[in-house]
C-alpha positions in Angstrom: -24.3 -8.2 -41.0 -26.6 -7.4 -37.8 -29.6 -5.9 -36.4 -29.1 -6.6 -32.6 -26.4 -7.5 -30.4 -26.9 -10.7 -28.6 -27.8 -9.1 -25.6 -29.6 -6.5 -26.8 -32.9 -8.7 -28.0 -35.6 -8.2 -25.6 -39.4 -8.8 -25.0 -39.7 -5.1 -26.8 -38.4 -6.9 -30.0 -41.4 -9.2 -30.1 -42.4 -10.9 -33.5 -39.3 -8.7 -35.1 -36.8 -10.3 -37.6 -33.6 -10.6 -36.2 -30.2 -11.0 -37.6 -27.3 -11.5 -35.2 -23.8 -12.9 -34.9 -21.9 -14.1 -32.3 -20.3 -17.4 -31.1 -22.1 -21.0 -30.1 -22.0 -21.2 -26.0 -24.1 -24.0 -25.6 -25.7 -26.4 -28.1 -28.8 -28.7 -27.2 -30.3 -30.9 -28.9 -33.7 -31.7 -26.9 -35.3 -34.5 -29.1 -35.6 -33.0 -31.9 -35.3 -29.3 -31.3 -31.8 -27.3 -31.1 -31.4 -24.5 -28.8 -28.2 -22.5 -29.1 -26.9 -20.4 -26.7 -25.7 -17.5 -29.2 -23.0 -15.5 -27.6 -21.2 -11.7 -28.3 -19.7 -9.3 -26.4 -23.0 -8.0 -24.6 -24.7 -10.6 -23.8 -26.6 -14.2 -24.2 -29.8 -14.9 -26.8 -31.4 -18.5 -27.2 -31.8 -19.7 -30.5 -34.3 -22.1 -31.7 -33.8 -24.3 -34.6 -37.2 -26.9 -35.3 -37.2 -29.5 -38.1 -39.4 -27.3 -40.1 -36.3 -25.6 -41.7 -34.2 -28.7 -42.3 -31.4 -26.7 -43.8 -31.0 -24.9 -41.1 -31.3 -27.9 -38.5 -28.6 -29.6 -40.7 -26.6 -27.0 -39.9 -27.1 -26.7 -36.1 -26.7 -30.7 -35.9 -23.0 -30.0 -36.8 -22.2 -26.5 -35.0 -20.3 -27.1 -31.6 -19.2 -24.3 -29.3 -17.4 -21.3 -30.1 -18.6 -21.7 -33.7 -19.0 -18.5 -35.2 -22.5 -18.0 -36.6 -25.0 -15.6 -38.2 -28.5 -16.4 -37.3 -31.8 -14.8 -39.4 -35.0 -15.2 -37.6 -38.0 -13.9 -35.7 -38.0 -13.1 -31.9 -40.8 -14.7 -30.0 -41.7 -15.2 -26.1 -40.2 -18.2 -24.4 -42.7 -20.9 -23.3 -44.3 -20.1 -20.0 -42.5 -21.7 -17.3 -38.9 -21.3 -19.2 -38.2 -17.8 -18.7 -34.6 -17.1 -17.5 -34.7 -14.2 -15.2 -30.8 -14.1 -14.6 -30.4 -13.2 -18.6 -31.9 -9.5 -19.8 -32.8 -11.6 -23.2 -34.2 -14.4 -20.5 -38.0 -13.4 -21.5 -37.8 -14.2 -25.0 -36.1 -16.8 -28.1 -35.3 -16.7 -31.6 -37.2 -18.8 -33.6 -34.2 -19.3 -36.2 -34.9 -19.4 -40.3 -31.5 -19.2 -41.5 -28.0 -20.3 -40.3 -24.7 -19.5 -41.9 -21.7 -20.5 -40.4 -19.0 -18.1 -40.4 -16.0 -20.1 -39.4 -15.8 -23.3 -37.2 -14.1 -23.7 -34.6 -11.3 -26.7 -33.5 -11.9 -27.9 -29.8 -11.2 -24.6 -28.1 -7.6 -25.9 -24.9 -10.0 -23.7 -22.5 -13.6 -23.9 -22.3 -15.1 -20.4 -21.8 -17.7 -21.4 -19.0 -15.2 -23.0 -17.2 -14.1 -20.7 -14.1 -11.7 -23.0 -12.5 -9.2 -22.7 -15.6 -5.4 -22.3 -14.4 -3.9 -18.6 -14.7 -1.8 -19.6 -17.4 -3.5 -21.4 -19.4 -5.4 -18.4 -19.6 -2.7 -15.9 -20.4 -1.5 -18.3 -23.3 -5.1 -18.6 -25.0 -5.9 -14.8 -24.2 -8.1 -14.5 -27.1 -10.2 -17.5 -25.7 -10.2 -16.2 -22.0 -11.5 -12.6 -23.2 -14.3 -14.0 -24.7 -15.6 -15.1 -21.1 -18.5 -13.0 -20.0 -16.8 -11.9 -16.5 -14.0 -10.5 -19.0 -15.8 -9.0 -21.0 -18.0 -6.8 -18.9 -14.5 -6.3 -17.1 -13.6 -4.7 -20.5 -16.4 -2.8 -20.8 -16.4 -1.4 -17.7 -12.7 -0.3 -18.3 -13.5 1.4 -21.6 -16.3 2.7 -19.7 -14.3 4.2 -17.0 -11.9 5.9 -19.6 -14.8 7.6 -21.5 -16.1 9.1 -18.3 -12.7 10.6 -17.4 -12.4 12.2 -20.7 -15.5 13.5 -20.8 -15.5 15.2 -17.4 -11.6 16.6 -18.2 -12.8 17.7 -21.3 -15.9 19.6 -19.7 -13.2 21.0 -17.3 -10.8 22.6 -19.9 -8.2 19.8 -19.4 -6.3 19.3 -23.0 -5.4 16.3 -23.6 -1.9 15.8 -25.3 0.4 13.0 -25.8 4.4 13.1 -24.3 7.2 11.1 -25.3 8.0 7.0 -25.2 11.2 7.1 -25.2 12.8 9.6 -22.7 16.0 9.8 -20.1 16.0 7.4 -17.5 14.9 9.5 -14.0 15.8 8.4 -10.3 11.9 7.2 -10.1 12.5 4.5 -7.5 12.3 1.8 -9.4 14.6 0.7 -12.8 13.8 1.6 -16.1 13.0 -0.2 -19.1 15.9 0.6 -21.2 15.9 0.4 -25.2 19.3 1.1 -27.1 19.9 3.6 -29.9 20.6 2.8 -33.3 21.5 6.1 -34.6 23.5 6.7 -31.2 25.9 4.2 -31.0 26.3 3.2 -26.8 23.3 5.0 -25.5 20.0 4.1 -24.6 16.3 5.9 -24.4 14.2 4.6 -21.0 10.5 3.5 -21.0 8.9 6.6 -19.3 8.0 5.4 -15.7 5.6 8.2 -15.5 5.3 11.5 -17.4 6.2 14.0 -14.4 8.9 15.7 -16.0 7.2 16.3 -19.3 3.3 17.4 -17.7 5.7 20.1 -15.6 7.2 20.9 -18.8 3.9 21.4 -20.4 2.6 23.8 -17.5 5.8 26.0 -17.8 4.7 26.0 -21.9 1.4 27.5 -20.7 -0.9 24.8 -21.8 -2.4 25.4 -18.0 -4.7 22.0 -17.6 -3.5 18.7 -18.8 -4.5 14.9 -19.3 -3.4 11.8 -20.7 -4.5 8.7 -20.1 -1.2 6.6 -20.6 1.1 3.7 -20.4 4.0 3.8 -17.8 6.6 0.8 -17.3 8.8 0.0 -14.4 10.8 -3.2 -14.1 10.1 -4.2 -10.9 8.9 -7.2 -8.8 5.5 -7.8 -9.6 2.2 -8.2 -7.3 -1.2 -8.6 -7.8 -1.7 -5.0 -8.3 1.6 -4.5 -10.3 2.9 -4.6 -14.0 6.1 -3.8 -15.8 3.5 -2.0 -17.9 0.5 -0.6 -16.7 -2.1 2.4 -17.3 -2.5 5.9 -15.2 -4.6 8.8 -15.7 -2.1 11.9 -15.6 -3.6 15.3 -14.5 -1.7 18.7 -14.5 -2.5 21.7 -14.0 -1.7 25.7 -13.4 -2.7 27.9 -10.8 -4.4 25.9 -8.5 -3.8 25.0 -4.8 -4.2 21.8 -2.7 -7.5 22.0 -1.7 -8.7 23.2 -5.7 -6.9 20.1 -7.1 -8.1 17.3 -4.5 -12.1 19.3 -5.5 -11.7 19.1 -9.0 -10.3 15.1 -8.9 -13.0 14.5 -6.0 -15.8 15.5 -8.1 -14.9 13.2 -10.8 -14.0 10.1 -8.9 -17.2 10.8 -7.5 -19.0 11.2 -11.2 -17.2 8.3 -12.2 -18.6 5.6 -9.7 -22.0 7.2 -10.1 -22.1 7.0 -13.8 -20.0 3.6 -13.8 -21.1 1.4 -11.4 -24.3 2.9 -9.9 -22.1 4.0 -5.9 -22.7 7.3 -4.3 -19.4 7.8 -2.6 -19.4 10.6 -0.2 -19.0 14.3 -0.7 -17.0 16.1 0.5 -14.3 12.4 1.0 -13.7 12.5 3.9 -9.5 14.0 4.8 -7.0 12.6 7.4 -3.7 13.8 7.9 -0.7 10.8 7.4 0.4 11.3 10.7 -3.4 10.4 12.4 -3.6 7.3 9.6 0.3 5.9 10.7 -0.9 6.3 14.7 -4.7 4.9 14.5 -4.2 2.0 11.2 -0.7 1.7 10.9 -1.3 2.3 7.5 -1.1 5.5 5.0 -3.7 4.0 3.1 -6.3 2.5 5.9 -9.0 0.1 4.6 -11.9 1.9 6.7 -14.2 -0.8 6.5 -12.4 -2.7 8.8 -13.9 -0.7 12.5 -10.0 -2.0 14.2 -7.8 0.8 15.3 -4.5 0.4 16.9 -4.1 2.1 20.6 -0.9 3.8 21.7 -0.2 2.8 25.4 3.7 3.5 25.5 2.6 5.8 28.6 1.1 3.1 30.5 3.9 0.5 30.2 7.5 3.0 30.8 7.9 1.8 34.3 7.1 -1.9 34.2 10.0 -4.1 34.7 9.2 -5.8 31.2 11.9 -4.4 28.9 10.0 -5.5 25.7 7.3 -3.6 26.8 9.2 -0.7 28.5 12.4 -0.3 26.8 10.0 0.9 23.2 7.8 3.2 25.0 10.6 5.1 26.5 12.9 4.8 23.2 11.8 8.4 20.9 11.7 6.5 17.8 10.0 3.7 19.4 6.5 2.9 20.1 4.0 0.2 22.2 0.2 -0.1 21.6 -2.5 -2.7 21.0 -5.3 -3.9 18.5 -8.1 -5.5 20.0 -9.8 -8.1 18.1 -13.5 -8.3 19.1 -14.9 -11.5 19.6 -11.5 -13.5 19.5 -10.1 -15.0 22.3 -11.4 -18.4 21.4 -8.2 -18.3 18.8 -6.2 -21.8 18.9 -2.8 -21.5 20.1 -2.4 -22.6 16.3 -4.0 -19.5 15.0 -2.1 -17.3 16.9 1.4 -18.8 16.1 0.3 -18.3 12.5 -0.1 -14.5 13.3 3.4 -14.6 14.9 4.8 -15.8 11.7 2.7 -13.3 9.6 4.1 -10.4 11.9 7.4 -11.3 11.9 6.8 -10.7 7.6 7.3 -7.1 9.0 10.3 -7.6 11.3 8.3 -8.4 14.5 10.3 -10.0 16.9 7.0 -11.7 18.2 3.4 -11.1 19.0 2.0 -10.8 22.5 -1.5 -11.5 23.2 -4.0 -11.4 26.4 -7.2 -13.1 26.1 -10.5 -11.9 27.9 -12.0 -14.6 29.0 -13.7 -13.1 31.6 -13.8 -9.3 32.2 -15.6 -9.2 35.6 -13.3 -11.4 37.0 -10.1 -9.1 36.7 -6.8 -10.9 36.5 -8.0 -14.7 37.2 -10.3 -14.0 33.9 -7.3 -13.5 31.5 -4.7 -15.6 29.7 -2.0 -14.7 28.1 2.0 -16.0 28.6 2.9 -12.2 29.8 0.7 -11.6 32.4 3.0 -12.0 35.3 5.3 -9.7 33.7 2.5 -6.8 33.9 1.2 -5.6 37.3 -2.8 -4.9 38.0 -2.6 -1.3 37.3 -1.1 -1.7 34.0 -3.1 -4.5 33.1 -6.5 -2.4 34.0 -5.6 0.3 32.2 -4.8 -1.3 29.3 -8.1 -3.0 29.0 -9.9 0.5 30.0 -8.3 2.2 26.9 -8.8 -0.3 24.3 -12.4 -0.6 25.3 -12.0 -4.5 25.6 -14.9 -6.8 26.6 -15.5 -10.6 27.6 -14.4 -12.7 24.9 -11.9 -10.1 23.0 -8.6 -10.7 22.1 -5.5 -8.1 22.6 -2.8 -8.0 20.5 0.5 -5.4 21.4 3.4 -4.7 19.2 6.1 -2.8 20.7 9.3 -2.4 19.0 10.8 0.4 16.9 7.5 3.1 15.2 7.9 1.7 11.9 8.3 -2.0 12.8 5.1 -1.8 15.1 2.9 0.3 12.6 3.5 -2.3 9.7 3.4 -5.5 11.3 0.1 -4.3 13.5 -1.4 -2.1 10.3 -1.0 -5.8 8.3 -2.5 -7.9 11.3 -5.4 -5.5 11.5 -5.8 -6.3 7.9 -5.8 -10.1 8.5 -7.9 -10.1 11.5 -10.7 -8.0 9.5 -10.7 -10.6 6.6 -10.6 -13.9 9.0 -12.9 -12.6 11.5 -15.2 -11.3 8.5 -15.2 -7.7 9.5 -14.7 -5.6 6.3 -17.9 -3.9 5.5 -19.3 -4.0 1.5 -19.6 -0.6 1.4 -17.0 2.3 -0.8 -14.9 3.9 1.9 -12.4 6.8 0.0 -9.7 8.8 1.9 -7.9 11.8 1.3 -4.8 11.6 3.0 -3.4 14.6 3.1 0.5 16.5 5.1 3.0 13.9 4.4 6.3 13.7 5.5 8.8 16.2 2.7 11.5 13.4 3.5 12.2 9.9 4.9 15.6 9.1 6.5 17.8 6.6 5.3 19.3 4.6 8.1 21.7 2.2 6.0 22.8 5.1 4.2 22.3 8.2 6.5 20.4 10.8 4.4 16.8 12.0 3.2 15.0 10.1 1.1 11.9 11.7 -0.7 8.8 10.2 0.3 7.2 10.7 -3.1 9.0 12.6 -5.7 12.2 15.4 -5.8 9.7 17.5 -7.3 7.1 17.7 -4.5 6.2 21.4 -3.0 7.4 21.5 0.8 4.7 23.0 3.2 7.9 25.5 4.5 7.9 29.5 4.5 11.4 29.8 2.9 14.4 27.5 2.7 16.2 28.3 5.7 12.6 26.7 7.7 13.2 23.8 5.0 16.8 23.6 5.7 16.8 23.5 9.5 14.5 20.7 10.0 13.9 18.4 7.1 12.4 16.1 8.5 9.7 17.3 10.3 8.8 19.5 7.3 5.5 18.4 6.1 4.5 18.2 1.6 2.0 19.2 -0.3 1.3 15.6 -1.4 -2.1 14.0 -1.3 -3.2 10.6 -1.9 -6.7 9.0 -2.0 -6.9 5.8 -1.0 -10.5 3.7 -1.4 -11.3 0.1 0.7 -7.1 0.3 1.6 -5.7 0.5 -1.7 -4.5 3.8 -3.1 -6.1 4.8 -6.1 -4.4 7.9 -6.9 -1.8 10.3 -5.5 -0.2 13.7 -6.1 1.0 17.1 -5.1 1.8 20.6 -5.3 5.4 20.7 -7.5 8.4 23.1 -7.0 7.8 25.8 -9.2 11.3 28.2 -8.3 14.8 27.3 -9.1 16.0 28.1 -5.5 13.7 25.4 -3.5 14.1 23.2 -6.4 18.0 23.2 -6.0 17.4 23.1 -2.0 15.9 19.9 -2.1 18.2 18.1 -4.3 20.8 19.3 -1.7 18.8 18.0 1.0 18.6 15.1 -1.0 22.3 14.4 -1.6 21.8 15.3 -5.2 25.2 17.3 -6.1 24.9 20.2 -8.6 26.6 18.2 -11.2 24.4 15.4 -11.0 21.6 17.7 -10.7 22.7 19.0 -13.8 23.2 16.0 -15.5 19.7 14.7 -14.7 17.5 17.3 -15.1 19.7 20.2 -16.4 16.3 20.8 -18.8 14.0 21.5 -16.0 16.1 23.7 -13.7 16.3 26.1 -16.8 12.9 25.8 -17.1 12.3 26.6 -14.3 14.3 30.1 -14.9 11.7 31.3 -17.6 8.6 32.1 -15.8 7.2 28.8 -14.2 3.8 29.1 -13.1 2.8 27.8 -9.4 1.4 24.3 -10.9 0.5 20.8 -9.4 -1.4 17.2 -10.4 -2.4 13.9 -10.2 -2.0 10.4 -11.1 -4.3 7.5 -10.6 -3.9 4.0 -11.7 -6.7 2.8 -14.1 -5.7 -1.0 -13.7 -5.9 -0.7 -9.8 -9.5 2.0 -10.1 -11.4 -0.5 -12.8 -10.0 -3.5 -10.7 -11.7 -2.4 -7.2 -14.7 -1.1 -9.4 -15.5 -4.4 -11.1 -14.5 -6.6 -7.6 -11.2 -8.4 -9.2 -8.7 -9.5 -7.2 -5.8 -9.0 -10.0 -5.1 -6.6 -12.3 -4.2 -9.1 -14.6 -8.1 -9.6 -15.0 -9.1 -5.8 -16.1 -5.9 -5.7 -18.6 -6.7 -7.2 -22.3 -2.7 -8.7 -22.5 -1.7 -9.0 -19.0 2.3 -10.5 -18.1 2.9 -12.8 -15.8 4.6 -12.7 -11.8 7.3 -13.1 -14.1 7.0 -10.2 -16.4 6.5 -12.6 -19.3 3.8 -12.9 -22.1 2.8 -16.9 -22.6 0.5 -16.0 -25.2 3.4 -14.4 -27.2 6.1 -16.2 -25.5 7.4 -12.4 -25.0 10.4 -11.5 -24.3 12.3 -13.4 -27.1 16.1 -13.5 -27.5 17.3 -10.6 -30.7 19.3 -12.1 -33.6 22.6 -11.6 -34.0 22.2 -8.9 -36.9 19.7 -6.9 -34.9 22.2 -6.8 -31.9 25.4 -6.2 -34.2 23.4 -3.0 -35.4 23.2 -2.1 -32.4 26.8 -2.1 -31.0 25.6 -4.8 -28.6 27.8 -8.2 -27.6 25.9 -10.5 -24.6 27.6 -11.5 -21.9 26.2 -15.1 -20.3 25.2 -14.9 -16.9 28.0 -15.6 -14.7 26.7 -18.5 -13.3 26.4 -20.5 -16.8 29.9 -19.4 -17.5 31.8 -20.6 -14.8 29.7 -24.4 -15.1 30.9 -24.0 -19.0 34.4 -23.1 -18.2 
């Protein structure tokens, strides 16, 4: 029905017949003359319909926007002083000779040059909000993305092969979507939250590189960056170490923003171990464009008589230090009340400050509410080590490691966005030895950090066994402008260590068993030293195309409420469908007791 896409008609088309389709996004009637803007998925084209084809011009009179149309005619340049430079098609027109209308459209409930359109009105009229131009380049880009990944896995021996919807719920950290059997009466299948199980399974079959790019669903509380379903690459394979994995993924994230968006990130990414990124961002996955660092100065303040100060820098699992903001210490009292409430987000008990108001002029130049807690040599040596000048502003956090390292980490991320300090360029991270286990206060015992199924960087179990947790993995993440993009590691591949850490774990041999019964016998049969990698395509194509939601590089996005408006998903199941399924509802408890 075409020759050109919209947006493909340029000055090299010159005194060329034309035929094109798209949809009406502007119509003008300028005294006589029509221009419409004609609309498709790649671009805009002007359209020019004169009185000397009054067919056509009767037509156009009556066309409104998002009118479907198919337009005949002859490309021309535009009249000198009209050219549109923002538009690749902005150099030339179509002189139209025929219109047919396709199909006409109602009054569209969202206009699709309107940017300031609520979220969900959006979501409910999807169909209408894809065909903005910021959407779809978004979903070009994404489809974009995807073909690049194949191609490079594909050049690099990766097969690509499909595993299972429904599976066996797995202790994944967050709850499963479950869906009930038919044919088995009183049990369920889960919604895979990732494929980890079945890509190990694959490796132990000897299929030695796999990929899939694939849907994963996890019914959690939902964020900007989260939802219940969402899209990950999934990478696998045999027979290769750390440092081959994190090459062979770094030289196609590094093809991909070359070939996708026209970046040179660096080569070789720069590396950090967990432990440095906890002690100098607070963070495991530090935004680097942000040049604030938090200072450890536990050392300096153990013998002042301040116990906020001193009684954290002397606790083990405690820690003291400071974030200068440069440039700050004209901060309203109101300002930095508002970073006492963001803090104590975190579990901050508050959020001590000193302003530098005047370096030379040692004490008398500084203001802050605990100065007279701190004496000169403190107070000196403090400013020394965080390098702090006239007109800076100190913050400290001193409280238990982890408290101090979020609620500082977070605040560095706040100061760099209000005091307009996050640079524009790509800053990617490896970040590499993390902690095998986390301890569980509330319930005293190890917790993994990412997965059961992680390798520990041990020499034999009895090492593992003896100290858990200061026993590092083989887990890797890489993290871009503070936001991880992907994450993995080197798996168990023996029965013995495998078995260990479900011990460590508090995994009993039954439940073991009962769980993943299938893989431990794998794991008897030959299981080849294997490891992988999973990155998040919505979060990647997000950060790519400068989104701020997920929700805005996804076609059919839910809501902060795991809902669909446009479908009004999810829908109550008739009473047939649920007798079928051996299932009776129960009403909340809430809405029984009012009834009863």
């Amino acid at each position: 029905m075409r020759t050109h896409y919209c947006g493909h008609v340029t000055a090299s088309d010159l005194d060329q017949q034309v035929e094109l389709c798209g949809w009406v996004h502007h119509r003008r009637d300028h005294g006589g003359v029509i221009f419409i803007d004609l609309r498709d998925r790649e671009g805009r084209v002007q359209v020019v319909i004169d009185p000397d084809t009054p067919e056509s011009f009767a037509i156009a009179e009556q066309v409104r926007n998002e009118y479907v149309l198919k337009i005949s005619g002859k490309v021309r340049r535009r009249p000198e002083g009209t050219v549109n430079s923002d538009l690749t098609t902005g150099e030339i027109e179509v002189l139209c000779q025929d219109i047919e209308v396709l199909n006409a459209s109602e009054t569209p409930p969202i206009q699709v040059d309107d940017d300031n359109v609520n979220e969900d009105s959006r979501l409910k009229y999807r169909y209408l909000d894809l065909r903005r131009p910021e959407m779809q380049a978004n979903m070009i880009l994404r489809a974009k993305v995807s073909k690049v990944m194949r191609a490079y896995l594909d050049d690099n021996s990766f097969m690509e092969i499909e595993t299972p919807m429904l599976t066996r719920a797995t202790p994944e950290g967050a709850r499963d979507y479950l869906v009930p059997s038919r044919t088995h009466p009183g049990k369920f299948f889960a919604l895979p939250q990732s494929p980890q199980l079945f890509k190990q399974l694959l490796m132990m079959s000897g299929m030695d590189r796999y990929y899939q790019i694939v849907r994963c669903f996890r019914d959690e509380d939902l964020r900007a960056d989260r939802q219940p379903e969402f899209t990950q690459l999934d990478i696998e394979t045999s027979f290769m170490e750390e440092e081959e994995i994190m090459t062979v993924m770094e030289d196609m994230v590094i093809k991909l923003f070359d070939e996708c968006v026209d970046a040179k990130l660096p080569q070789p990414i720069p590396r950090m171990e967990y432990a440095e990124a906890i002690k100098r961002f607070g963070s495991d996955k530090p935004d680097l464009r942000i040049p604030l660092e938090l200072i450890d100065i536990a050392d300096l303040l153990a013998d002042v008589e301040f116990k906020v100060f001193s009684g954290p820098a002397k606790d083990p699992a405690g820690r003291v230090a400071a974030l200068r903001a440069p440039g700050a210490a004209g901060l309203s009292r109101k300002v930095i009340d508002a970073y006492t409430a963001y803090v104590a987000i975190f579990g901050a008990k508050g959020l001590a400050y000193i302003k530098v108001n005047d370096l030379a002029a040692g004490r008398e130049g500084l203001q802050s509410p605990i100065l007279k807690f701190l004496p000169d040599d403190a107070i000196e040596a403090i400013l020394e080590r965080t390098g702090a000048q006239t007109g800076d502003l100190v913050f400290f956090g001193a409280d238990k490691a982890k408290i101090v390292n979020e609620a500082l980490g977070n605040l560095r991320i706040r100061l760099g966005e209000d005091l307009d300090l996050i640079g524009s360029e790509w800053k990617p991270l490896w970040v590499t030895d993390f902690p095998m286990f986390e301890h569980n206060d509330d319930e005293n015992r190890w917790d993994s950090l990412h997965h059961p199924f992680t390798a520990p960087k041990v020499d034999s179990i009895e090492n593992l066994k003896q100290d858990p947790g200061a026993c590092l993995s083989k887990a890797y993440d890489l993290v871009l402008n503070g936001m991880e993009i992907g994450g993995g590691s080197v798996r168990i591949h023996t029965t013995d260590m495998q078995q260990t850490v479900f011990e460590l774990l508090g995994i009993e041999e039954q439940e073991a068993e009962d769980k993943f019964g299938f893989l431990l016998s794998a794991l008897q049969y030959g299981c080849p030293p294997h490891g992988g990698m999973a990155f998040g395509l919505d979060r990647l194509v997000m950060l790519m195309c400068g989104a701020t939601s997920i929700r805005d590089v996804i076609a059919f996005p839910k809501t902060q409420s795991a809902a669909c408006p446009l479908t009004a998903a999810p829908t109550e199941a008739g009473e047939r469908q649920l007798k079928e399924l051996g299932i009776r509802l129960r009403k909340p408890a809430a809405e029984a007791s009012e009834k009863s």
